[in-house]
C-alpha positions in Angstrom: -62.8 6.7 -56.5 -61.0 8.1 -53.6 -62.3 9.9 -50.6 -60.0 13.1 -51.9 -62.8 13.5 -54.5 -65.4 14.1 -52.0 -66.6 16.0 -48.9 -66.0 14.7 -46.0 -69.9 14.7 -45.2 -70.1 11.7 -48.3 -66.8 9.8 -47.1 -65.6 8.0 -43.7 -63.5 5.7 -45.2 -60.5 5.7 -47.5 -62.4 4.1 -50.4 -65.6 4.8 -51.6 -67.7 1.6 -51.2 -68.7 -0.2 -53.9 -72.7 1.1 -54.6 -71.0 4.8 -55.2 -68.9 2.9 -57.5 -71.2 2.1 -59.9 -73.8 4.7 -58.8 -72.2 7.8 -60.0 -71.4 6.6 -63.4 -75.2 5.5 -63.6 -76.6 9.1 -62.3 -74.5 10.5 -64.6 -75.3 8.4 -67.5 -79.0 8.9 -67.1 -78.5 12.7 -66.1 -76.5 13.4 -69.8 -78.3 10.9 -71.7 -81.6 10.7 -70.9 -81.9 7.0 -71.1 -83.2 4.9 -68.2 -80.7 2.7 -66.4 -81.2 -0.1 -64.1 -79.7 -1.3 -61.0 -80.2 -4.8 -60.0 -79.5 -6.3 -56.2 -80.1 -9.6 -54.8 -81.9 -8.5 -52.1 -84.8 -5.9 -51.0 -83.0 -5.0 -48.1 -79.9 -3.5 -50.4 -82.9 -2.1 -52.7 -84.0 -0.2 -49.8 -80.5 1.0 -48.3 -79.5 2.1 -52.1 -82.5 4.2 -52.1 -82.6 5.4 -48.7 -79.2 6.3 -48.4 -76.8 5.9 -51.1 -78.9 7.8 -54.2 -80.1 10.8 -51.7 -76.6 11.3 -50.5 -75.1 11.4 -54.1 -78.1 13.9 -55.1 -77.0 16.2 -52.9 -73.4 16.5 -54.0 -73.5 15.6 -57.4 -74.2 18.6 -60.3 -77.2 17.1 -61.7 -80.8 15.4 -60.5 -82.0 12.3 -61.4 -84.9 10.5 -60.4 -84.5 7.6 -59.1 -86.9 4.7 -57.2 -87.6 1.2 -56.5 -89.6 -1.4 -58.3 -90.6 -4.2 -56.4 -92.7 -7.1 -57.5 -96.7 -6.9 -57.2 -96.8 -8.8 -54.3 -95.0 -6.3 -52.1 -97.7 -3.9 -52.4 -101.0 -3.8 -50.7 -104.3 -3.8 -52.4 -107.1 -1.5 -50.9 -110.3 -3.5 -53.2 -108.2 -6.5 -51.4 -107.8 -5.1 -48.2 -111.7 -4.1 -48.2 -112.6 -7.2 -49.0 -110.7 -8.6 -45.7 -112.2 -6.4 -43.6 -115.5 -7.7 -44.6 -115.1 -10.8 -43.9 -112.4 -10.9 -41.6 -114.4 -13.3 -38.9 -114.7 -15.8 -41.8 -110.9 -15.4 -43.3 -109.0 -15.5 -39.6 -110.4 -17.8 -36.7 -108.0 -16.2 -34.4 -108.1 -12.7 -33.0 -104.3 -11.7 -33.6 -105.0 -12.3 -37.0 -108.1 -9.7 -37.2 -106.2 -7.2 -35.3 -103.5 -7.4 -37.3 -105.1 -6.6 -40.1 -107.0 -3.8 -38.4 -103.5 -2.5 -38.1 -102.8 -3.0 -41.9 -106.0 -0.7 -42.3 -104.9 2.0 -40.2 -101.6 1.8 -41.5 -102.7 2.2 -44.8 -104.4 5.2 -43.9 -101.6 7.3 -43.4 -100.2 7.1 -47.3 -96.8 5.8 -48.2 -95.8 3.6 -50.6 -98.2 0.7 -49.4 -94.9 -1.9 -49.6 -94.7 -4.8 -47.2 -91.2 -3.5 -45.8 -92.3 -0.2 -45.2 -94.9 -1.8 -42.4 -93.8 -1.3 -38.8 -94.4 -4.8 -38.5 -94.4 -7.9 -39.6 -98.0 -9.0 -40.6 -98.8 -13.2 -40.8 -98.0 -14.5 -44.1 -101.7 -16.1 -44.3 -102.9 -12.2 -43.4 -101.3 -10.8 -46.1 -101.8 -13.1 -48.6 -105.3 -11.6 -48.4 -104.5 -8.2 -48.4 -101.6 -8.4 -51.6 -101.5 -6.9 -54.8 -101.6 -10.0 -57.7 -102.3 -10.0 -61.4 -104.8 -12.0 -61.2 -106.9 -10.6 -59.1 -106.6 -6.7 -60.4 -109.4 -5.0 -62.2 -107.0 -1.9 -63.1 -108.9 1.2 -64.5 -112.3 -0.7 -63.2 -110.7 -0.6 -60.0 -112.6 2.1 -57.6 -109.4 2.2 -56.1 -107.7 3.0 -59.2 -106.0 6.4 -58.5 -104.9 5.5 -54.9 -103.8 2.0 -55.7 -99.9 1.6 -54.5 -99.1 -0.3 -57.0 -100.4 1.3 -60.2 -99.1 5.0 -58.0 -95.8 3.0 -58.1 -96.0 2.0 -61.5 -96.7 5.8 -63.1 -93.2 6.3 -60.5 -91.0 3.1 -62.9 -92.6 5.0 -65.6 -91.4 8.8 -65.1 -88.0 8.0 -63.5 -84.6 7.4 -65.2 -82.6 4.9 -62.6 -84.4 2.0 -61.4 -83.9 0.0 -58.3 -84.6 -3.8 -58.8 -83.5 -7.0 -57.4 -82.3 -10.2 -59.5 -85.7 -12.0 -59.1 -87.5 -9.2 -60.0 -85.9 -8.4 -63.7 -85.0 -11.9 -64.3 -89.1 -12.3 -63.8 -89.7 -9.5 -65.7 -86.8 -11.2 -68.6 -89.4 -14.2 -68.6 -92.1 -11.9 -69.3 -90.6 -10.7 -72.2 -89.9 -13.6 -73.9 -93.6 -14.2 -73.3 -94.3 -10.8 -75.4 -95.4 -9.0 -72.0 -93.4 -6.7 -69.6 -93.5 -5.4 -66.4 -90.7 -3.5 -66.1 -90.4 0.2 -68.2 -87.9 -0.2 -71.3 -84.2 0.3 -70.3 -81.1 1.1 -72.1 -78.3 0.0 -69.2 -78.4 -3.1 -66.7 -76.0 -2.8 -63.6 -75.7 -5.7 -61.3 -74.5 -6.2 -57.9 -73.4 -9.3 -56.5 -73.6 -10.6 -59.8 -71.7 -13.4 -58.3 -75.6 -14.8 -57.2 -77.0 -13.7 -60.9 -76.6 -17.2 -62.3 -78.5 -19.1 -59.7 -81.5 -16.5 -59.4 -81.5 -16.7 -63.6 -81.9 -20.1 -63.4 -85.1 -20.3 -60.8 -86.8 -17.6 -62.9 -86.3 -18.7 -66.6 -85.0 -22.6 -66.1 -87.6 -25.4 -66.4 -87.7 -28.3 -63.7 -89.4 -31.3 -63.4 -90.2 -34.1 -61.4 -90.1 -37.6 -61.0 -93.5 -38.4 -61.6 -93.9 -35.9 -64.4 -91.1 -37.5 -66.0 -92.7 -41.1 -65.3 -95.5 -39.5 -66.9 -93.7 -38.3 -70.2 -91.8 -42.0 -70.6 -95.0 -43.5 -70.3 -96.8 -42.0 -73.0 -93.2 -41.5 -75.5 -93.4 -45.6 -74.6 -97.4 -45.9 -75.5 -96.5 -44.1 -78.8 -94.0 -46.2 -79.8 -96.0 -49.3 -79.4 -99.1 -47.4 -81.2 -96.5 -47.0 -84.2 -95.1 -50.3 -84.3 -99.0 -51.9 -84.1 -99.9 -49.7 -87.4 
């Protein structure tokens, strides 16, 4: 696609970079068809500049709307039962006091609305602070949840479930592929998988659905393949 099939407002360049590439044959295959199509990066960051940038400045040149958003996995989004919780017992969780004002901060942050996602904070909170405050599947008691309607995560989930592109990175739909196999899903049903830098799909694919083990585990399977055979050749 050439910059002589745009505005100038969409172009700088002579060649349209490579997300409009594969972006405007997606929006337009979800636009005529109705079926949901996928977009996979390998990183957050490049989720976050496709749908920050990229999809709004297509929707507003393109013939057609399409909704469009990010998925991100569980663990980017803050829990307010969680975050309650932390607040509580804040002087028992942090013994320092940068800790408990940070997640004061969280708190207040949540307060104004948003999406409730880890990259959309102004800053970046301790790792042992927000391990505290996270979404996780474990730890969710969905409808039973008095947080239930405001929850970020489940307000982000009715979002997957109503839009027809979907933002993901590698991890999170080669998690979501391991699911499957499992008979669960995180992910709404799609029709059309794009990836970019597909070049690193192999390598993510093999953390999320590859088995590995170590050298005591596998001390620990010789030993007892060993003990059978001797229980075999005693009988």
């Amino acid at each position: 696609i050439t910059c002589r099939d745009w505005s100038s407002d969409v172009c700088s360049s002579d060649l349209v970079g490579k997300s409009f590439g594969y972006l405007v044959p997606a929006l337009h295959h979800a636009a005529r068809t109705g079926e949901r199509v996928l977009v996979s990066t390998r990183t957050i960051a490049l989720q976050d500049q496709l749908d920050r940038k990229d999809i709004p400045l297509l929707s507003a040149v393109l013939p057609y709307e399409v909704t469009a958003v990010v998925a991100k996995g569980r663990n980017n989004y803050l829990c307010l039962r969680r975050l309650e919780r932390a607040l509580k017992l804040s002087a028992d969780l942090f013994d320092d006091s940068a800790s408990r004002i940070r997640l004061q901060e969280i708190a207040a942050w949540a307060g104004q609305g948003g999406t409730g996602t880890l990259s959309d904070l102004p800053f970046k909170p301790p790792p042992a602070v927000w391990e505290q405050v996270q979404a996780e599947s474990g730890n969710c008691s969905q409808r039973r949840c008095p947080h239930y309607e405001a929850c970020f995560y489940q307000q982000a989930r009715r979002r997957m479930e109503a839009a027809r592109v979907l933002v993901v990175n590698h991890a999170l739909y080669f998690s979501d592929l391991a699911l499957r196999i499992q008979g669960a899903v995180y992910l709404p049903d799609h029709t059309v998988v794009i990836f970019d830098e597909a070049h690193t799909v192999e390598k993510v694919a093999t953390e999320c659905l590859g088995a590995s083990i170590g050298p005591g585990r596998l001390e620990h399977l010789l030993a007892r393949q060993i003990g059978r055979a001797s229980c075999r050749e005693r009988v």
